[in-house]
C-alpha positions in Angstrom: -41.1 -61.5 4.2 -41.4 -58.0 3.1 -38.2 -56.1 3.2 -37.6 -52.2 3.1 -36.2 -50.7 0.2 -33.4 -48.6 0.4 -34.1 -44.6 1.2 -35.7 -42.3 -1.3 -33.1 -40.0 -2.5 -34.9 -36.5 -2.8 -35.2 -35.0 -6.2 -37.8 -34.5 -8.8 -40.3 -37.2 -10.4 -41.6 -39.8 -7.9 -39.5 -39.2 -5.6 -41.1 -35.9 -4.7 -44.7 -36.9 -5.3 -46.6 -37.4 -2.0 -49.8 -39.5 -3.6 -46.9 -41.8 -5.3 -45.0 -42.6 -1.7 -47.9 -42.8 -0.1 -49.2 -45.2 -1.9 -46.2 -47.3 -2.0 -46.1 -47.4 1.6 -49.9 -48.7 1.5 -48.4 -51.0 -0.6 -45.9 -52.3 1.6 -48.3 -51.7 4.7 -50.6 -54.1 2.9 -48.1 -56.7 2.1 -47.2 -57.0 6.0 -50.7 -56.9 6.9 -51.2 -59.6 4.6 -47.9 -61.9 6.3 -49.4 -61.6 9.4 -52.9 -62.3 9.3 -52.5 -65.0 7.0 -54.6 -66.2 3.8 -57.5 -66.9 5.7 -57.3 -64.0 8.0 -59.6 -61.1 8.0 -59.1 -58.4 5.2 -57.7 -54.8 6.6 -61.4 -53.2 5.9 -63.0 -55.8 7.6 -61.1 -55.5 10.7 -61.7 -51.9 10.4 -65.7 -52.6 10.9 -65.6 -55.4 13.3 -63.3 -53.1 15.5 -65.6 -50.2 14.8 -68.7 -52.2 15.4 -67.3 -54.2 18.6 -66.4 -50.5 20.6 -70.2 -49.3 19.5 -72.8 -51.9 18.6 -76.1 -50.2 16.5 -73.9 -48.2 14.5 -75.7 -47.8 11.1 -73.8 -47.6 7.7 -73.7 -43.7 7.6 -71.8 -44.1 11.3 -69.5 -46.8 9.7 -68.5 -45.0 7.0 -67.3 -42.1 9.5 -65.5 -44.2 11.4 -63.7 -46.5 9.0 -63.3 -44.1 5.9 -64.4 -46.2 3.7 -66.8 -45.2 1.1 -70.8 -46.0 0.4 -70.9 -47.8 -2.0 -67.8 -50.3 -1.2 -68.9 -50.0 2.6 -72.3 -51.8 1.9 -71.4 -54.1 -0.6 -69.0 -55.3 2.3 -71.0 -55.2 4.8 -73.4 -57.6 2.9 -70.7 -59.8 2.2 -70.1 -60.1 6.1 -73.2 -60.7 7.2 -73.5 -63.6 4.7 -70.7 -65.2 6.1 -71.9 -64.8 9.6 -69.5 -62.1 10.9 -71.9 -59.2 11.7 -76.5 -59.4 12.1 -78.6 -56.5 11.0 -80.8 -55.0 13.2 -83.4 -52.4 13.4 -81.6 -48.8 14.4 -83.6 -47.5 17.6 -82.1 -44.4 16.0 -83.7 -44.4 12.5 -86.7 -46.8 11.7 -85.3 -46.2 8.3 -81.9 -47.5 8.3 -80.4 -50.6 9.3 -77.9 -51.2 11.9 -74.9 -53.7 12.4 -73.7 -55.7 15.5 -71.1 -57.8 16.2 -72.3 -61.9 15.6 -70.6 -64.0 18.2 -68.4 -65.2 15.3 -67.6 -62.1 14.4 -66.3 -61.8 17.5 -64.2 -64.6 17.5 -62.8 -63.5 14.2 -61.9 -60.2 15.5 -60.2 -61.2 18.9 -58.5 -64.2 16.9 -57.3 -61.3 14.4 -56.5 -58.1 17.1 -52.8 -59.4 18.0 -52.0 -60.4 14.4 -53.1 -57.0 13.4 -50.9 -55.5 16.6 -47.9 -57.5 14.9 -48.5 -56.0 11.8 -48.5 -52.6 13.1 -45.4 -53.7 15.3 -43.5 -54.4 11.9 -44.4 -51.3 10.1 -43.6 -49.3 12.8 -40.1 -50.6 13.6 -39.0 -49.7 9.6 -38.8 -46.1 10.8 -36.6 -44.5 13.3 -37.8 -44.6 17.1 -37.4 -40.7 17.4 -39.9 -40.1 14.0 -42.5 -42.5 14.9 -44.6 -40.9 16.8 -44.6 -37.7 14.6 -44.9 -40.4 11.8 -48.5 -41.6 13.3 -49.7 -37.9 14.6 -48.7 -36.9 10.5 -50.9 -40.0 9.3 -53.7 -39.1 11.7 -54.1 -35.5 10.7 -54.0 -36.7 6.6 -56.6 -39.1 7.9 -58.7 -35.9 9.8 -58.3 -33.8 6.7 -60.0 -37.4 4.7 -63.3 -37.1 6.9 -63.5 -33.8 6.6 -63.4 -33.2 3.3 -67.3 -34.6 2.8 -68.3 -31.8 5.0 -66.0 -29.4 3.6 -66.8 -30.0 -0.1 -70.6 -29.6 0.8 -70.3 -26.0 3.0 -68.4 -24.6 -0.3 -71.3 -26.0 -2.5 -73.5 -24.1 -0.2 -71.7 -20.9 -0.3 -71.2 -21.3 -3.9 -74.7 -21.5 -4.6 -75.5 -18.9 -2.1 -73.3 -16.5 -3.9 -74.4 -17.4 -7.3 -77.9 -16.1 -5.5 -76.5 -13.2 -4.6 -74.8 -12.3 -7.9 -78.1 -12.9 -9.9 -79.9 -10.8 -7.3 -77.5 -7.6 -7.9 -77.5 -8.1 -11.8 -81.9 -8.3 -11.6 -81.5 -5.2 -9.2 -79.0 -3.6 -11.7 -81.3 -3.8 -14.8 -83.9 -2.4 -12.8 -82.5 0.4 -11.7 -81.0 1.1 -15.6 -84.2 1.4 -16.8 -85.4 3.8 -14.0 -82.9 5.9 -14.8 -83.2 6.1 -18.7 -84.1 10.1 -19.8 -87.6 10.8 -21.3 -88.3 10.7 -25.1 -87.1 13.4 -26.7 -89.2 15.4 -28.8 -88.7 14.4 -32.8 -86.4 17.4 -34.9 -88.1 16.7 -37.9 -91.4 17.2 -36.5 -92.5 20.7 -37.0 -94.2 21.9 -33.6 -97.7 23.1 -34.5 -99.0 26.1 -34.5 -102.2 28.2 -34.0 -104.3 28.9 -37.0 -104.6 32.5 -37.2 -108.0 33.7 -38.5 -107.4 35.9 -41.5 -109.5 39.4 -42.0 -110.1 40.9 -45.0 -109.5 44.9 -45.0 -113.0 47.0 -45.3 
């Protein structure tokens, strides 16, 4: 059995450092998951899918990946891995001829009604480590990190955009600059070491 550690007492080094807790407390999240579900149970990610797939059935990977959190790459590499062993069937989306989309198999959704109250223990446990009065603003504080995760794909891309955009805008000022440096140059001056010429006068001898 997993047992909590004494309190954190506040100060510098890891103590202070939010990516070092949290990840400690994914550890021990983990390790409870991991009591309850059992050896043989189903991994935390592929409860997240199932349970994703089972409240909308077509969803493609792009949808999954919204909903879960998890990324690409490790998304489809685990969704193959499923399907092989019978947990989910591919489809064609009715959405996108293109892409491929997932349902739940009928073992899948054993597996994921066999794994829903272990899962519910799990959460149980984790949850009663904390004080009754900061639980609740423990899960609203996890859900917004989560709602800053999903957005940050979106986010990342609009300032791409508008980096770009301005980078177009500063190039266009600089081209218009030059331009208009040029037009505004003075005209040649005449060369002072060039004598200006003069008219030949005709010379007339005296009678």
């Amino acid at each position: 059995m997993v047992k909590s550690g004494n309190k954190a007492k506040r100060g510098g080094g890891l103590s202070a450092s939010p990516s070092h807790l949290i990840h400690r407390a994914l550890q021990l999240a983990l390790d409870i998951y991991a009591e309850e579900t059992g050896p043989d149970g189903l991994t935390q990610r592929q409860f997240a899918v199932l349970e994703a797939v089972s409240h909308k059935s077509g969803l493609t990977q792009t949808d999954l990946v919204r909903a879960t959190g998890i990324d690409r790459s490790t998304l489809a590499d685990l969704v193959a891995r499923m399907t092989t062993k019978g947990l989910l069937e591919r489809e064609r989306s009715v959405i996108d001829a293109r892409a491929k989309a997932v349902r739940l198999s009928e073992t899948g959704q054993a597996a994921l009604e066999a794994a829903r109250p272990r899962v519910e223990a799990a959460d149980k446990r984790i949850m009663a480590l904390l004080p009754k009065g900061k639980r609740d603003g423990f899960l609203e504080l996890l859900g917004e990190l989560a709602g800053e995760a999903d957005a940050a794909p979106v986010k990342a891309k609009a300032e791409a955009k508008a980096a770009k955009k301005a980078a177009r805008e500063l190039k266009k000022a600089e081209k218009l600059a030059r331009k208009a440096s040029k037009g505004d140059k003075p005209e040649k001056a005449l060369k002072a070491d060039k004598p200006a010429k003069t008219a030949k006068l005709k010379l007339v001898e005296p009678v």
